[in-house]
VEXGUDO-959727 format. One record per residue (C-alpha): residue in three letters; z, x, y negated. Coordinates in nm, 3 decimals, m for minus. Example, Ala and Ser with C-alpha at 12.3 -4.5 7.8 and 13.67 -1.06 7.14 Angstrom:
2
type=ala; c3=0.780; c1=1.230; c2=0.450
type=ser; c3=0.714; c1=1.367; c2=0.106
REM end
This chain:
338
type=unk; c3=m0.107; c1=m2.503; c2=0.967
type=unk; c3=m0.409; c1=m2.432; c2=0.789
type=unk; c3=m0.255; c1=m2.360; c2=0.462
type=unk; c3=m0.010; c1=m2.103; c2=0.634
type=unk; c3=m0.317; c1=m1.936; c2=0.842
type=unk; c3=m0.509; c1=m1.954; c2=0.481
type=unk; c3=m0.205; c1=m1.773; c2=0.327
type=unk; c3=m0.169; c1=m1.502; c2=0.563
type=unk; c3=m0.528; c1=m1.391; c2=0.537
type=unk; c3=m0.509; c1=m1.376; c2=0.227
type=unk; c3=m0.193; c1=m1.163; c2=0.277
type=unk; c3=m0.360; c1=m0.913; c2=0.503
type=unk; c3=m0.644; c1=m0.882; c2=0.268
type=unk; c3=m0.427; c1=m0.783; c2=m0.030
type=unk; c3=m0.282; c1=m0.556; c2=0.185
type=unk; c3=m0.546; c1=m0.425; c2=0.326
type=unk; c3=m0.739; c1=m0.398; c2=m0.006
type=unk; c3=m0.427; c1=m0.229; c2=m0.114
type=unk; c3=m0.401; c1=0.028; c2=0.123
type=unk; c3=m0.753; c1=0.135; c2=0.034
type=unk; c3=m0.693; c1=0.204; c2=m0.298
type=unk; c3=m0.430; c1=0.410; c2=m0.231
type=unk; c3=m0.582; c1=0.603; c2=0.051
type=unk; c3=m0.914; c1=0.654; c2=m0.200
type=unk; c3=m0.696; c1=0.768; c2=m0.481
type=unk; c3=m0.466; c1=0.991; c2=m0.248
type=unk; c3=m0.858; c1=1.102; c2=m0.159
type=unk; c3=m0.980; c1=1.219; c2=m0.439
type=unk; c3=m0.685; c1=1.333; c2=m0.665
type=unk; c3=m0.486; c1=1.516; c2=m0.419
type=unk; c3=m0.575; c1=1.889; c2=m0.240
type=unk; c3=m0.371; c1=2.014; c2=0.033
type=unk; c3=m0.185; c1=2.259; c2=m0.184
type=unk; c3=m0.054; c1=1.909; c2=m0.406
type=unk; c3=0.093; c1=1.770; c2=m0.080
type=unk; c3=0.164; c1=2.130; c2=0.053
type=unk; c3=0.391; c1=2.132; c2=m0.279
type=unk; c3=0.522; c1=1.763; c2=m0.265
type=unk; c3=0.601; c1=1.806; c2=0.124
type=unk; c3=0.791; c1=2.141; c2=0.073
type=unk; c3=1.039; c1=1.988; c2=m0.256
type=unk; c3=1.360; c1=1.792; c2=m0.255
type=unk; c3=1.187; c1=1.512; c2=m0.458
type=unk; c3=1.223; c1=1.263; c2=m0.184
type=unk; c3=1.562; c1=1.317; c2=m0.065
type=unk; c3=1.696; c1=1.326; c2=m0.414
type=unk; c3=1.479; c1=0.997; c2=m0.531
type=unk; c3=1.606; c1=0.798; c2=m0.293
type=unk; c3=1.949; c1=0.858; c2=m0.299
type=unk; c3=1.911; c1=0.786; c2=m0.691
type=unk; c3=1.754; c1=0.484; c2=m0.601
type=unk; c3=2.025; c1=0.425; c2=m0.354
type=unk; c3=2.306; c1=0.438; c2=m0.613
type=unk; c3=2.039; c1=0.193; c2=m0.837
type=unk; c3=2.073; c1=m0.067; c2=m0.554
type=unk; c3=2.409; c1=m0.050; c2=m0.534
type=unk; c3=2.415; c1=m0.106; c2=m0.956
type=unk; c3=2.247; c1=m0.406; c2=m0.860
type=unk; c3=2.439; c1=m0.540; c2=m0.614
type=unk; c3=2.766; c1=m0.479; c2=m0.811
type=unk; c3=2.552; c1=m0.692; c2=m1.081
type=unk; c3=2.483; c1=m0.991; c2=m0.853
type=unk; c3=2.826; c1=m0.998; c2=m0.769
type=unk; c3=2.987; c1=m1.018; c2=m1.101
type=unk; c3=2.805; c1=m1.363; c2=m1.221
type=unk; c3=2.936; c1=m1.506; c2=m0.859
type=unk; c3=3.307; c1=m1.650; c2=m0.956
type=unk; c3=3.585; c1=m1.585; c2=m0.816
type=unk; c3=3.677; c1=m1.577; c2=m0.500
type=unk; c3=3.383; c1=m1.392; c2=m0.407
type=unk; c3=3.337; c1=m1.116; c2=m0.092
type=unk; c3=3.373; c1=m0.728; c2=m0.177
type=unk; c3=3.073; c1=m0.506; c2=m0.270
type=unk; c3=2.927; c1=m0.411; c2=0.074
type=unk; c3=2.775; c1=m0.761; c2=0.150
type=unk; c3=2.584; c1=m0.777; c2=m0.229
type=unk; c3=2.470; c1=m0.397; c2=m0.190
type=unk; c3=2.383; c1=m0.483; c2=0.208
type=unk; c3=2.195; c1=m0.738; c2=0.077
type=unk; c3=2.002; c1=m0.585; c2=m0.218
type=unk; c3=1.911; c1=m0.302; c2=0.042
type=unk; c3=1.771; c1=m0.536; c2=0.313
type=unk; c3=1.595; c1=m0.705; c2=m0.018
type=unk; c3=1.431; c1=m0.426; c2=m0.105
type=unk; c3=1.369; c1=m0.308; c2=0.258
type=unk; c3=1.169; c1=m0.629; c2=0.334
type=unk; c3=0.964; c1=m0.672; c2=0.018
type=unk; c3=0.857; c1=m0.302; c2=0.031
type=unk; c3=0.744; c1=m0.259; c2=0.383
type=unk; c3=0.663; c1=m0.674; c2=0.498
type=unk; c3=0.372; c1=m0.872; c2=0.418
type=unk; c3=0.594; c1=m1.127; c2=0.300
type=unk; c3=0.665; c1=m0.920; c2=m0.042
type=unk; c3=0.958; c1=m1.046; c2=m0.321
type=unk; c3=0.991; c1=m1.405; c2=m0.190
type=unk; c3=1.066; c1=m1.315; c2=0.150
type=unk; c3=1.301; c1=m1.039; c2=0.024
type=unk; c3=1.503; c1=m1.325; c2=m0.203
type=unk; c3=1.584; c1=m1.511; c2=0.129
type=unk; c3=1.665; c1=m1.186; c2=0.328
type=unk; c3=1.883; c1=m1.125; c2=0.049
type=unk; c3=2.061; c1=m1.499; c2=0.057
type=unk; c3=2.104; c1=m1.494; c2=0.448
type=unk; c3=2.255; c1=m1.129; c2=0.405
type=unk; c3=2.507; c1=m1.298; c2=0.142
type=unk; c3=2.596; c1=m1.586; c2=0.382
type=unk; c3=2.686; c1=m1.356; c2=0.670
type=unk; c3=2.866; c1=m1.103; c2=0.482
type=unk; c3=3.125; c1=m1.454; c2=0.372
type=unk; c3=2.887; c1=m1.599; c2=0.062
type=unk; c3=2.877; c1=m1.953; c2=0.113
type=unk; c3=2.506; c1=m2.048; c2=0.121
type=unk; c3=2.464; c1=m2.243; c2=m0.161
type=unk; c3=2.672; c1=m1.993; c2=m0.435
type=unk; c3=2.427; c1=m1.723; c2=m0.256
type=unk; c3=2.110; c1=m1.955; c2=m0.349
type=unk; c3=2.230; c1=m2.035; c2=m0.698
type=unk; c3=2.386; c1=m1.695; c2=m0.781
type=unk; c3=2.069; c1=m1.464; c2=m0.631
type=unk; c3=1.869; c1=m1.704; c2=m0.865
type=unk; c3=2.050; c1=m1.665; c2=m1.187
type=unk; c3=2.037; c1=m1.264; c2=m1.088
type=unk; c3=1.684; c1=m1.257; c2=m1.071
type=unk; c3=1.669; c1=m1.440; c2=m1.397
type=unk; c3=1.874; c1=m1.194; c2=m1.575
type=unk; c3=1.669; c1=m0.889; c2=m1.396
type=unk; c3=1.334; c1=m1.042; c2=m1.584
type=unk; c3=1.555; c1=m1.086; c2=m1.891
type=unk; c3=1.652; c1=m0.691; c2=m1.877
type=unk; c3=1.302; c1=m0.560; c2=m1.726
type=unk; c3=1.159; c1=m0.730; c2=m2.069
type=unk; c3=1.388; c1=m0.528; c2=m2.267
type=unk; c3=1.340; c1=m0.193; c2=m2.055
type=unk; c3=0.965; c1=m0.266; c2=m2.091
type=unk; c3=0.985; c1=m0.290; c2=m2.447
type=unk; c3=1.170; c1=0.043; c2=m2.461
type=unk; c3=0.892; c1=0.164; c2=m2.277
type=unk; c3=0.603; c1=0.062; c2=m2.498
type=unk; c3=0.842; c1=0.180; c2=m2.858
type=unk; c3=0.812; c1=0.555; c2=m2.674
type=unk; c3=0.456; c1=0.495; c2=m2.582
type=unk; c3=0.394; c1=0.419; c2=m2.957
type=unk; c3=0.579; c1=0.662; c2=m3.126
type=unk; c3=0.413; c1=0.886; c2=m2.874
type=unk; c3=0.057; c1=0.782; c2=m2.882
type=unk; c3=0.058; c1=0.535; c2=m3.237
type=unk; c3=m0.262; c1=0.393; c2=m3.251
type=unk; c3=m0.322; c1=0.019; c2=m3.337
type=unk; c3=m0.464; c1=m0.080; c2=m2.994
type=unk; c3=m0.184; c1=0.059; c2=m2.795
type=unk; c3=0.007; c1=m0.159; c2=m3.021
type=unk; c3=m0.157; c1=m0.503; c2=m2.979
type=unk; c3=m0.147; c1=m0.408; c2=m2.591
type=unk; c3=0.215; c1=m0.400; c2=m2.635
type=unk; c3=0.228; c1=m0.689; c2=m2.813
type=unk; c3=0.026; c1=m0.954; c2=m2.632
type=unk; c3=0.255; c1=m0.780; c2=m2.259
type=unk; c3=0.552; c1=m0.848; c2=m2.414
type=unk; c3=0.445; c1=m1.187; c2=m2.505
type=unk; c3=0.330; c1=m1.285; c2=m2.184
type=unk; c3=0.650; c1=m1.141; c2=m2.043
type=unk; c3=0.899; c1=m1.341; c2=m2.237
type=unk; c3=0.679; c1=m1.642; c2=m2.158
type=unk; c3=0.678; c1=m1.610; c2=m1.825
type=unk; c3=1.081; c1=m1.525; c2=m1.860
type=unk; c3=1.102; c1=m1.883; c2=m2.084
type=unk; c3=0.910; c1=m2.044; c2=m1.822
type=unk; c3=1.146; c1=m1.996; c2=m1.546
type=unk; c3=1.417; c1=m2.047; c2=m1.715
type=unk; c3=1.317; c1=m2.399; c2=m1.848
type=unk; c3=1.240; c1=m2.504; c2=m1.509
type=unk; c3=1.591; c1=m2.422; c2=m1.398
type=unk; c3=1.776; c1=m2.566; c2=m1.666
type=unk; c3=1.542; c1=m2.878; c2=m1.666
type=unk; c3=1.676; c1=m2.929; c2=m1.319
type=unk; c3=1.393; c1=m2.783; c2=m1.029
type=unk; c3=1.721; c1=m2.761; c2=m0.805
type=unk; c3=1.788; c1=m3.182; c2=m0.874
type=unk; c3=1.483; c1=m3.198; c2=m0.663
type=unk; c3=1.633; c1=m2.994; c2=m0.363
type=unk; c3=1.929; c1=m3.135; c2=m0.374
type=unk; c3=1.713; c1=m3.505; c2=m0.352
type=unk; c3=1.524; c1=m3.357; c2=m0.089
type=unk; c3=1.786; c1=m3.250; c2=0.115
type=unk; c3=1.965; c1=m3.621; c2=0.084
type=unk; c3=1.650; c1=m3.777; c2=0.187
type=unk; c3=1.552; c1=m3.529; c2=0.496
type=unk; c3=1.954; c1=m3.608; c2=0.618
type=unk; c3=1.899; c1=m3.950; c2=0.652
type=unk; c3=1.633; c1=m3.829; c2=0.940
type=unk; c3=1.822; c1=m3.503; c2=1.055
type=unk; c3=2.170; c1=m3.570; c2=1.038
type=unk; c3=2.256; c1=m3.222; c2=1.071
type=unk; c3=2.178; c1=m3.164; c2=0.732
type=unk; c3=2.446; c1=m3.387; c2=0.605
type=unk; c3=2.637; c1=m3.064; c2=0.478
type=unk; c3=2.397; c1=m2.933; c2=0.282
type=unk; c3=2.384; c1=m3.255; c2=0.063
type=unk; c3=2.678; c1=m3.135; c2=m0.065
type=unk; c3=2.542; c1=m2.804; c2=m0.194
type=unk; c3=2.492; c1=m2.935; c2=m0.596
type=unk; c3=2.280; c1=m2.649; c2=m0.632
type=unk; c3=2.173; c1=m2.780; c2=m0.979
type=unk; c3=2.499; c1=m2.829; c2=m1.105
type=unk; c3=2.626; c1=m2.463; c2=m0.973
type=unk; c3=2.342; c1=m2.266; c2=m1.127
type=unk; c3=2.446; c1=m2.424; c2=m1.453
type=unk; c3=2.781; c1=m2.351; c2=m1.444
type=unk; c3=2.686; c1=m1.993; c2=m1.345
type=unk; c3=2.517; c1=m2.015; c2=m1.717
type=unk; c3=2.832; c1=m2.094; c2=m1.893
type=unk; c3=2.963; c1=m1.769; c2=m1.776
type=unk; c3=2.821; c1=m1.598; c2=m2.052
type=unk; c3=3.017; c1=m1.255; c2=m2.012
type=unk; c3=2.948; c1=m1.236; c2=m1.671
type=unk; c3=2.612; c1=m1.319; c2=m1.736
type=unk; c3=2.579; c1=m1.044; c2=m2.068
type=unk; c3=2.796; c1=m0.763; c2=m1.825
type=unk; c3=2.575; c1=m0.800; c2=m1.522
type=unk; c3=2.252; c1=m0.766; c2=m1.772
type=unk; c3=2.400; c1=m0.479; c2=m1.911
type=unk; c3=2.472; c1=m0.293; c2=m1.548
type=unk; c3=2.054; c1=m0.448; c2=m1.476
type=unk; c3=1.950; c1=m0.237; c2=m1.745
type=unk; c3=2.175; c1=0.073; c2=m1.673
type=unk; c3=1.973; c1=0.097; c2=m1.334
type=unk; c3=1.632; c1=0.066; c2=m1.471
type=unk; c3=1.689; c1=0.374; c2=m1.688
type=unk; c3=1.778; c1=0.599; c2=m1.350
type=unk; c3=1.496; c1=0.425; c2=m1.260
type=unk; c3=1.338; c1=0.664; c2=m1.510
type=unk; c3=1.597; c1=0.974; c2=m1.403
type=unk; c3=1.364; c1=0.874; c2=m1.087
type=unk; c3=1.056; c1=1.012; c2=m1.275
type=unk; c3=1.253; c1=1.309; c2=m1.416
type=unk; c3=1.366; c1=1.415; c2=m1.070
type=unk; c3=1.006; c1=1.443; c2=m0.925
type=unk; c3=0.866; c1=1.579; c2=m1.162
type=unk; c3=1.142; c1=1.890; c2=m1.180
type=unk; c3=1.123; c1=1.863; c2=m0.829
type=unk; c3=0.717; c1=1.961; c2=m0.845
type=unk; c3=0.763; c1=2.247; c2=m1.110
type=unk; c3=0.636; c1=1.977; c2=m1.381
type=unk; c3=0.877; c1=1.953; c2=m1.656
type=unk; c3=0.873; c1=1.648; c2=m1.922
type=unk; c3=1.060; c1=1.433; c2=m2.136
type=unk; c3=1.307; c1=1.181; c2=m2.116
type=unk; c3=1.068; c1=0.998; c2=m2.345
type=unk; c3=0.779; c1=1.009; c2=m2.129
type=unk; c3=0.973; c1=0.950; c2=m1.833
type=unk; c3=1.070; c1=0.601; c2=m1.962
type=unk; c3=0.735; c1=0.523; c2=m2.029
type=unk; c3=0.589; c1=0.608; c2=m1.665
type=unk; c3=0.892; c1=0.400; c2=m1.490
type=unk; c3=0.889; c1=0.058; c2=m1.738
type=unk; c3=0.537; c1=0.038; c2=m1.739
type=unk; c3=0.478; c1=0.101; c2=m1.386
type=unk; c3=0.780; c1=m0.089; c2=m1.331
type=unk; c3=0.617; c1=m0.369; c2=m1.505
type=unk; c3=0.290; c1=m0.338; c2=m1.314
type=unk; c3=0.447; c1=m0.387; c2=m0.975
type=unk; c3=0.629; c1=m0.651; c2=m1.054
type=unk; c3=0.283; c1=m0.808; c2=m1.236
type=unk; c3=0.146; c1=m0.731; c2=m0.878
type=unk; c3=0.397; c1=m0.948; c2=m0.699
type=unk; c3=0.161; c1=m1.116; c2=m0.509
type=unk; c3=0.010; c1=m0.815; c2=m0.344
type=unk; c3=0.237; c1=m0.689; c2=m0.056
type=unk; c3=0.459; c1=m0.412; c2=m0.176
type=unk; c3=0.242; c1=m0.391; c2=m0.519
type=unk; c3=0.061; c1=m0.219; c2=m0.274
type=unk; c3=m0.250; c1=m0.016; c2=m0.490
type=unk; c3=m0.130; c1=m0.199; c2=m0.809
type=unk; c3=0.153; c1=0.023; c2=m0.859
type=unk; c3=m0.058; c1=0.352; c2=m0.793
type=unk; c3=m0.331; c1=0.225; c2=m1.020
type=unk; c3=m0.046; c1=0.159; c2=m1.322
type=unk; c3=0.129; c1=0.553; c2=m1.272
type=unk; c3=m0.208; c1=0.672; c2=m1.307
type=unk; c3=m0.324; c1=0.496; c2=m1.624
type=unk; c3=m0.011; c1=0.533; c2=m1.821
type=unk; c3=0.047; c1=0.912; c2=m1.708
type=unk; c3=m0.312; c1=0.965; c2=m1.800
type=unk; c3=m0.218; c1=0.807; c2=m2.183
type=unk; c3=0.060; c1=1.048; c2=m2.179
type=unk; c3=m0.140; c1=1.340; c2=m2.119
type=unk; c3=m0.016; c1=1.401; c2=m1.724
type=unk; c3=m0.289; c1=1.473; c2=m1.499
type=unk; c3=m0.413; c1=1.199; c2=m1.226
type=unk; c3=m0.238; c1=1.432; c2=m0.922
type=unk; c3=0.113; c1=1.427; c2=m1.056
type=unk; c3=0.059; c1=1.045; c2=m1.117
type=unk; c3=m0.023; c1=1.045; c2=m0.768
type=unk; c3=0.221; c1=1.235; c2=m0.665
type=unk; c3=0.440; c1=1.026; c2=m0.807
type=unk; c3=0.319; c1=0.777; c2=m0.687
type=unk; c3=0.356; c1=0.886; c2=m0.311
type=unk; c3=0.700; c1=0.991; c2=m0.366
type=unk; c3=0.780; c1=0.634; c2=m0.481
type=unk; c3=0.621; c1=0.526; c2=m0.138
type=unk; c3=0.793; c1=0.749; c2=0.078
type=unk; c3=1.137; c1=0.665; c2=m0.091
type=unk; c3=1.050; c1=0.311; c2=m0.013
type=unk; c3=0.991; c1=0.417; c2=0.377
type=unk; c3=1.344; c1=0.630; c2=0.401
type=unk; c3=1.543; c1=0.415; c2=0.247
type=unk; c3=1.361; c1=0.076; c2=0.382
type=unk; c3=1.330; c1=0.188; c2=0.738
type=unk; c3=1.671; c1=0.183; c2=0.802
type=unk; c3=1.763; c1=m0.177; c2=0.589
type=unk; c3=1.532; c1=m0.319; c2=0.805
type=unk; c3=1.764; c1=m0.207; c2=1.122
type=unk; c3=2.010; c1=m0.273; c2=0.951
type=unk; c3=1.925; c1=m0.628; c2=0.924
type=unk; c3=1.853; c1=m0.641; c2=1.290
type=unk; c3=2.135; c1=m0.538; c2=1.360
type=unk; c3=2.397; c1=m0.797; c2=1.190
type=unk; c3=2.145; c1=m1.071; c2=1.280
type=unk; c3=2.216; c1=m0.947; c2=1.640
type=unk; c3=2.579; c1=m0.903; c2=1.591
type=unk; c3=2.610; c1=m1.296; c2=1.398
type=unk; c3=2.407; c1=m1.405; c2=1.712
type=unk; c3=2.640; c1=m1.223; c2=1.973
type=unk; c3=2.949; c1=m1.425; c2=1.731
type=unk; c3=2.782; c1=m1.744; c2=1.731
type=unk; c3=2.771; c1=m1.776; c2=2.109
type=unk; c3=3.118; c1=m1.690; c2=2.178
type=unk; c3=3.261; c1=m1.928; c2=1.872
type=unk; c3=2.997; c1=m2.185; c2=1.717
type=unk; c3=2.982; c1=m2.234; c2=1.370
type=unk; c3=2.861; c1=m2.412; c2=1.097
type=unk; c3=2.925; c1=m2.156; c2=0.864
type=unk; c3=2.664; c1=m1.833; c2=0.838
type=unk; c3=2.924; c1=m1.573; c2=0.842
type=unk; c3=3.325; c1=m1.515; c2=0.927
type=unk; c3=3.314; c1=m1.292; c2=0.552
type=unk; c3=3.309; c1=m0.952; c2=0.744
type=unk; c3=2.999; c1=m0.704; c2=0.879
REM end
């Protein structure tokens, strides 16, 4: 109890801390006429259904490692929405987003344990692919600004990324998910009610998810496709403001503010991490601190239209599994249909 009331402090403050850089930076780089000019474009509108269409990439991506017979589309692009939605705009940030993302699976027909295994073996090719979009990132930035420290900055990032990437990879494959599935046995010798999921063999299903190699190599490809409109993201905005730029540049804003945020998992939403990133690499660039900002904001509010509504949605088929479960118990999370 203490631990949890420890952790959620620490939560708020992160967020809260968060919040105030972003409300000093909003403060002092933007005039009324910047968000007279933001407020009176089609960048949101057109950002977020580009992001909308990257989700959907995803989702499409997450469902090709899962083998046959698998659900349709909707329940892996549900569930990458109501992902997003609750890491972007909840205190609980990416972790509590992963198991949105598995119970949205299990309704929509997943069977738990392929949703645990398969949504972990996504996010593993995701980190392999954000490495590679980052290091497309920094080659612009280089060729762009080539100067020796830019280029051990690169360096030592990319090093630390493919570290962390090796890390979590040798924990699955040395067998982290052996210890759930002995956990599990042990707790349903006390809770009987658990005796299904000793069954699960998540170990053994995340590495047979690895011997799908194409899958694997296909879905990293698709991963990789949807970081780069991640960077049509950029281009958008900053047409939208009357600022145009390269392609070039716009790849470097996106993977290296890309790379920040997910560096700042463990501040709610990336919540002033993000902001602080756009403004630093724009500024290397040569764009000026209010269209970072800008930017910045825009990413925000795309967050807000498009997360606003995956939160309801989740609400909603949590309500509707409820109203199911009552008039049919059932073992099983979902029937396979929304």
């Amino acid at each position: 109890m203490i631990k949890r009331r420890v952790g959620s402090l620490a939560r708020t403050a992160l967020l809260l801390a968060g919040l105030a850089i972003v409300a000093a930076l909003s403060w002092y780089e933007l005039g009324k006429a910047d968000l007279a000019l933001l407020f009176g474009s089609w960048a949101v509108p057109a950002v977020a259904l580009l992001h909308l269409a990257e989700e959907a990439g995803c989702g499409y991506a997450w469902r090709n490692i899962v083998p046959p017979p698998r659900p349709g589309p909707l329940p892996f692009f549900v569930a990458r929405l109501v992902r997003a939605s609750v890491a972007s705009l909840t205190p609980v940030s990416g972790i509590g987003g992963a198991l949105a993302a598995t119970r949205i699976a299990a309704l929509g027909g997943l069977q738990v344990e392929v949703a645990i295994t398969s949504l972990v073996f996504d996010a593993t090719i995701e980190m392999v692919t954000q490495v590679v979009f980052t290091a497309l990132g920094f080659a612009a930035l280089i060729i762009s600004v080539p100067q020796w420290p830019m280029l051990v900055w690169a360096a030592s990032s990319l090093a630390l990324a493919v570290a962390a990437v090796g890390c979590f990879v040798a924990v699955q494959r040395l067998g982290v998910f052996r210890l759930v599935d002995a956990g599990l046995r042990r707790l349903a010798k006390h809770w009987p009610r658990l005796l299904p999921s000793t069954e699960a063999q998540l170990h053994d299903r995340l590495m047979l998810l690895y011997r799908r190699r194409a899958a694997a190599f296909g879905s990293g490809c698709i991963h990789l496709g949807c970081w780069l409109l991640g960077a049509g993201e950029i281009w958008l905005t900053l047409s939208a403001l009357g600022t145009r730029n390269s392609l070039e540049n716009c790849l470097i804003i996106e993977s290296l503010g890309m790379a920040a945020r997910s560096a700042g998992f463990f501040v709610p939403g990336a919540l002033g991490v993000q902001e602080i990133a756009l403004v630093a690499v724009s500024e290397l660039i040569g764009l000026p601190p209010q269209t970072a900002m800008l930017i910045a904001i825009v990413k925000r509010l795309r967050d807000v239209v498009l997360g606003v509504p995956g939160l309801i949605l989740w609400r909603w088929m949590e309500g509707r599994f409820s109203q199911r479960r009552d008039l049919a118990p059932e073992e099983l999370a979902g029937d396979g249909s929304f």
